[in-house]
C-alpha positions as a Python dict, from the first residue, in 0.01 Angstrom:
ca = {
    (1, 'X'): (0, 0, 0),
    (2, 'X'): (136, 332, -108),
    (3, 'X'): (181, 628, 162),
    (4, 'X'): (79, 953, 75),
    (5, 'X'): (294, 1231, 82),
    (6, 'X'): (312, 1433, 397),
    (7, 'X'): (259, 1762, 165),
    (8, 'X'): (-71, 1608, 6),
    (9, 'X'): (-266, 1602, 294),
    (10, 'X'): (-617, 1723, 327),
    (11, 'X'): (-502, 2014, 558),
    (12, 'X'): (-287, 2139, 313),
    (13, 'X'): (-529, 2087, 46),
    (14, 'X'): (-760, 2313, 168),
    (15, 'X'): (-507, 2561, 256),
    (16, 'X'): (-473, 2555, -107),
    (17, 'X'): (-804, 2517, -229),
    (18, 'X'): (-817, 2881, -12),
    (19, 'X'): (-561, 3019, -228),
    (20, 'X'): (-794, 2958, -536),
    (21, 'X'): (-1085, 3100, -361),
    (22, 'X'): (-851, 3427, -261),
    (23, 'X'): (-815, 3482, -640),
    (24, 'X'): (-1167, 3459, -736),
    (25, 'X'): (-1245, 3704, -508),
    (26, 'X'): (-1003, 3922, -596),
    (27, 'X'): (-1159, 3923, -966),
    (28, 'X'): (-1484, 3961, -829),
    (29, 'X'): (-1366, 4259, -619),
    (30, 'X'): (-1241, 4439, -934),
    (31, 'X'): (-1497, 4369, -1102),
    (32, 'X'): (-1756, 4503, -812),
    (33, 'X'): (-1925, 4186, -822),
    (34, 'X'): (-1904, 4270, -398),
    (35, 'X'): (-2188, 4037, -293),
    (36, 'X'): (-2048, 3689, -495),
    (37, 'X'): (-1705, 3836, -379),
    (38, 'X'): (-1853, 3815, 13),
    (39, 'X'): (-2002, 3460, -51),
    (40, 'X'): (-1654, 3349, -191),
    (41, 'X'): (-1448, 3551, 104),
    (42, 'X'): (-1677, 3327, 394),
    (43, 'X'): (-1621, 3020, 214),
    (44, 'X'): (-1257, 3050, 202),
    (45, 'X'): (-1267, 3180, 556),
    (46, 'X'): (-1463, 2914, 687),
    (47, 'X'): (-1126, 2637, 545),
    (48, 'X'): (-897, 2835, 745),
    (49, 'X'): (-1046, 2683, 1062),
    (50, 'X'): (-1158, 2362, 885),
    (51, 'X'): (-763, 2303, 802),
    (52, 'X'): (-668, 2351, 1155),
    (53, 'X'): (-906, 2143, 1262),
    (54, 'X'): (-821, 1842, 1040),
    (55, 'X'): (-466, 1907, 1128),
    (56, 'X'): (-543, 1790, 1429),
    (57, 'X'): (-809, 1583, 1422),
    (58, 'X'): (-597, 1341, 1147),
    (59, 'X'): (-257, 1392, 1298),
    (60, 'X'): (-170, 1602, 1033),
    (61, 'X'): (46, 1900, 1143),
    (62, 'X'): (333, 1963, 953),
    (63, 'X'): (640, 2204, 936),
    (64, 'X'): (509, 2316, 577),
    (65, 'X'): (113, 2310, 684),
    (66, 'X'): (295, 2555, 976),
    (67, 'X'): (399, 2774, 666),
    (68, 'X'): (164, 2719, 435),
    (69, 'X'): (-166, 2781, 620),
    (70, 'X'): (-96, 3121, 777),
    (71, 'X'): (95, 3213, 411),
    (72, 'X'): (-279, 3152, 251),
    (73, 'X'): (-407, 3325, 489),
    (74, 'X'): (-216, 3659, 428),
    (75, 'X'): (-219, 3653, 76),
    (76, 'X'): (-672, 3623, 122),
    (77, 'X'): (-646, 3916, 420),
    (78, 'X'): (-360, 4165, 232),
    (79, 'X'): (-505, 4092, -101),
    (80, 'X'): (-856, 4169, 37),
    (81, 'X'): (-747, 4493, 199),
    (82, 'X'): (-528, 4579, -109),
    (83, 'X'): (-800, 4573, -328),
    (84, 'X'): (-1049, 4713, -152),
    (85, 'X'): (-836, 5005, -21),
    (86, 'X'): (-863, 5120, -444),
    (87, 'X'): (-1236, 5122, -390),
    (88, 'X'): (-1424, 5453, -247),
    (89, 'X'): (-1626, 5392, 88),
    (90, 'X'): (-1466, 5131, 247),
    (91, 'X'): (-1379, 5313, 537),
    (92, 'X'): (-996, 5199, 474),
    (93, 'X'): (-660, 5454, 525),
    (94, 'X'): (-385, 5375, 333),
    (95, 'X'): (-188, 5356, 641),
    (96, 'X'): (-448, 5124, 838),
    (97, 'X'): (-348, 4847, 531),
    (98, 'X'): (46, 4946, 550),
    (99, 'X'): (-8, 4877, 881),
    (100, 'X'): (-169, 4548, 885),
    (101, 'X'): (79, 4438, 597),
    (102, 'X'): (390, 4494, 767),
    (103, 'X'): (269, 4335, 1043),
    (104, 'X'): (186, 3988, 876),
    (105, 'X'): (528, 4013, 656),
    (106, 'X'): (744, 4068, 994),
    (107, 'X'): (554, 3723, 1165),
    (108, 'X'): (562, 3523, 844),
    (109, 'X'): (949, 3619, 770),
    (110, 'X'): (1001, 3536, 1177),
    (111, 'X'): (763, 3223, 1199),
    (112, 'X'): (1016, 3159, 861),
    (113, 'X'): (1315, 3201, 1042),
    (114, 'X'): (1263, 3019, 1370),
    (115, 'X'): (1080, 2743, 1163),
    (116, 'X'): (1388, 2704, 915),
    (117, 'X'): (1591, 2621, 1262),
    (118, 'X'): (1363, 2363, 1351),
    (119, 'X'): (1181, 2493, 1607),
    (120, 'X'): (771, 2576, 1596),
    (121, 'X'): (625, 2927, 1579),
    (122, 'X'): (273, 2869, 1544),
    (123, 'X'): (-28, 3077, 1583),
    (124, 'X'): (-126, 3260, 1939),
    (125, 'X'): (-445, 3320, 2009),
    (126, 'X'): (-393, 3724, 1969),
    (127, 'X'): (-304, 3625, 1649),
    (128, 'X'): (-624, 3413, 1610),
    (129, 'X'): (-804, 3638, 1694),
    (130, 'X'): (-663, 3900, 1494),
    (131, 'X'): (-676, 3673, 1198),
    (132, 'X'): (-1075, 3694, 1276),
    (133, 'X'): (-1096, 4009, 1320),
    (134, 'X'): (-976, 4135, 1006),
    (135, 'X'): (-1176, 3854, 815),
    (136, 'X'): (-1472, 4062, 1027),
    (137, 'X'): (-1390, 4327, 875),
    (138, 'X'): (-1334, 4297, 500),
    (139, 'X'): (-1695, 4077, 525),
    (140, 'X'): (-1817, 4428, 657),
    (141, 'X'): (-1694, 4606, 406),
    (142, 'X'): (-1778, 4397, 99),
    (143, 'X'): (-2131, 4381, 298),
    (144, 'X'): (-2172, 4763, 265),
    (145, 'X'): (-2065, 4793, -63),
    (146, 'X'): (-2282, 4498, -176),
    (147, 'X'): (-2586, 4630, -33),
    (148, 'X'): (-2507, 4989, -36),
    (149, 'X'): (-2586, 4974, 320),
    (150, 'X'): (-2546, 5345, 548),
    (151, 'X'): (-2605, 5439, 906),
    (152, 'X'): (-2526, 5220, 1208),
    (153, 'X'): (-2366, 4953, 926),
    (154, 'X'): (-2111, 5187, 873),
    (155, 'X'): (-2053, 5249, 1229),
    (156, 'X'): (-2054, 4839, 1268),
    (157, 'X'): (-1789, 4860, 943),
    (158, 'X'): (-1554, 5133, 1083),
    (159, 'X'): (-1544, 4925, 1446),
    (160, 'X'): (-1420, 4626, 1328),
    (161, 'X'): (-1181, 4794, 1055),
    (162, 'X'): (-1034, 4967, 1391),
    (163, 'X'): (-1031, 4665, 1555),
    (164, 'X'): (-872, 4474, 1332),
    (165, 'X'): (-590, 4730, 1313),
    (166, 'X'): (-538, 4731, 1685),
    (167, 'X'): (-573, 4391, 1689),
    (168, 'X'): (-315, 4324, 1399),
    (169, 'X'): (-32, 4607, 1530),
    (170, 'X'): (-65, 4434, 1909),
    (171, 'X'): (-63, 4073, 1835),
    (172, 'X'): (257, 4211, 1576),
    (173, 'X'): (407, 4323, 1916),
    (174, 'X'): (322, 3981, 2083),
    (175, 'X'): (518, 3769, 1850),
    (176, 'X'): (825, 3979, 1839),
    (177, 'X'): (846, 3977, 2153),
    (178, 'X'): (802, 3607, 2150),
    (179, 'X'): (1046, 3533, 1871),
    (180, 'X'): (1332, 3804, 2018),
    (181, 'X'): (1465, 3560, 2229),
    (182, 'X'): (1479, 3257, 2009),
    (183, 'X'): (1667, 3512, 1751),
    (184, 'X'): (1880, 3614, 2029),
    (185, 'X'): (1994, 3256, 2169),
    (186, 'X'): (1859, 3343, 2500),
    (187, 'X'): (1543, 3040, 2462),
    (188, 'X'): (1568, 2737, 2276),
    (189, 'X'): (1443, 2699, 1919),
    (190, 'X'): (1170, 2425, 1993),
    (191, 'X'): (941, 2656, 2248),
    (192, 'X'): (590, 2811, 2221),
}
């Protein structure tokens, strides 16, 4: 009986399967098809913690699914901000999505780093919950433009838009601090 590779797993394959769904909706985004671009957007969201979950569930969890899941998830997140930041009324600053995507290129390139020495830097639950957040809050915004909703909607937008900022900048903080010994030598590779 023939073994399947650890990379062909069915974590993994979802994690990819989200990286088709991230490029539909970009299309859809640009072509302000926002509505079809929010039912794509929850679909792929909803993998992200399906992946996890079979991860663990199957024994699963490997040093690429480590990479390659929170990769996927960046590209859906930055490439959702990106795009939408083009678009008028989203309630987005240029420097709210600098913000968020420095953040998530600092953790991957650290989670990289201490990875590529063998030890684990997996997801925190700041970073969880950041990671929610900010899928909050593009749903929000592809919601109002969708249904050209005003009022207390927008107010509902622009909270979890600031949220997700906060959210991203201090769970950025978190992990540094986390990875700063590791980089230094002062805490062994294999911890957190």
């Amino acid at each position: 009986m023939e073994t399947t590779p650890r990379f062909w797993n069915v974590p993994n394959m979802l994690s990819l399967s989200r990286l088709v769904l991230a490029v539909i909706v970009f299309v859809l985004i640009s072509t302000h098809a926002y509505m079809a671009a929010l039912v794509i957007f929850v679909l792929a969201s909803s993998t992200d913690w399906l992946d996890g979950y079979f991860a663990r569930r199957l024994n699963q969890c490997t040093a690429i699914g480590r990479q390659l899941d929170p990769l996927v998830d960046k590209v859906i997140v930055l490439g959702g901000f990106i795009y939408l930041l083009t678009i008028e009324g989203t309630g987005l600053a240029p420097w709210m999505v600098t913000a968020i995507v420095v953040r998530e290129l600092l953790v991957q390139a650290l989670r990289s780093l201490i990875e590529g020495r063998g030890g684990a830097f997996g997801a925190v639950m700041a970073g969880k919950l950041k990671t929610a957040l900010q899928c909050l809050a593009i749903s929000a915004i592809l919601l109002v433009l969708a249904l050209g909703l005003t009022g207390p909607w927008l107010l509902v937008r622009d909270v979890l838009i600031w949220g997700a900022v906060i959210l991203t900048v201090y769970s950025g903080i978190g992990y540094v601090r986390l990875a700063w010994p590791r980089l230094r030598g002062d805490a062994p590779a294999s911890t957190l």
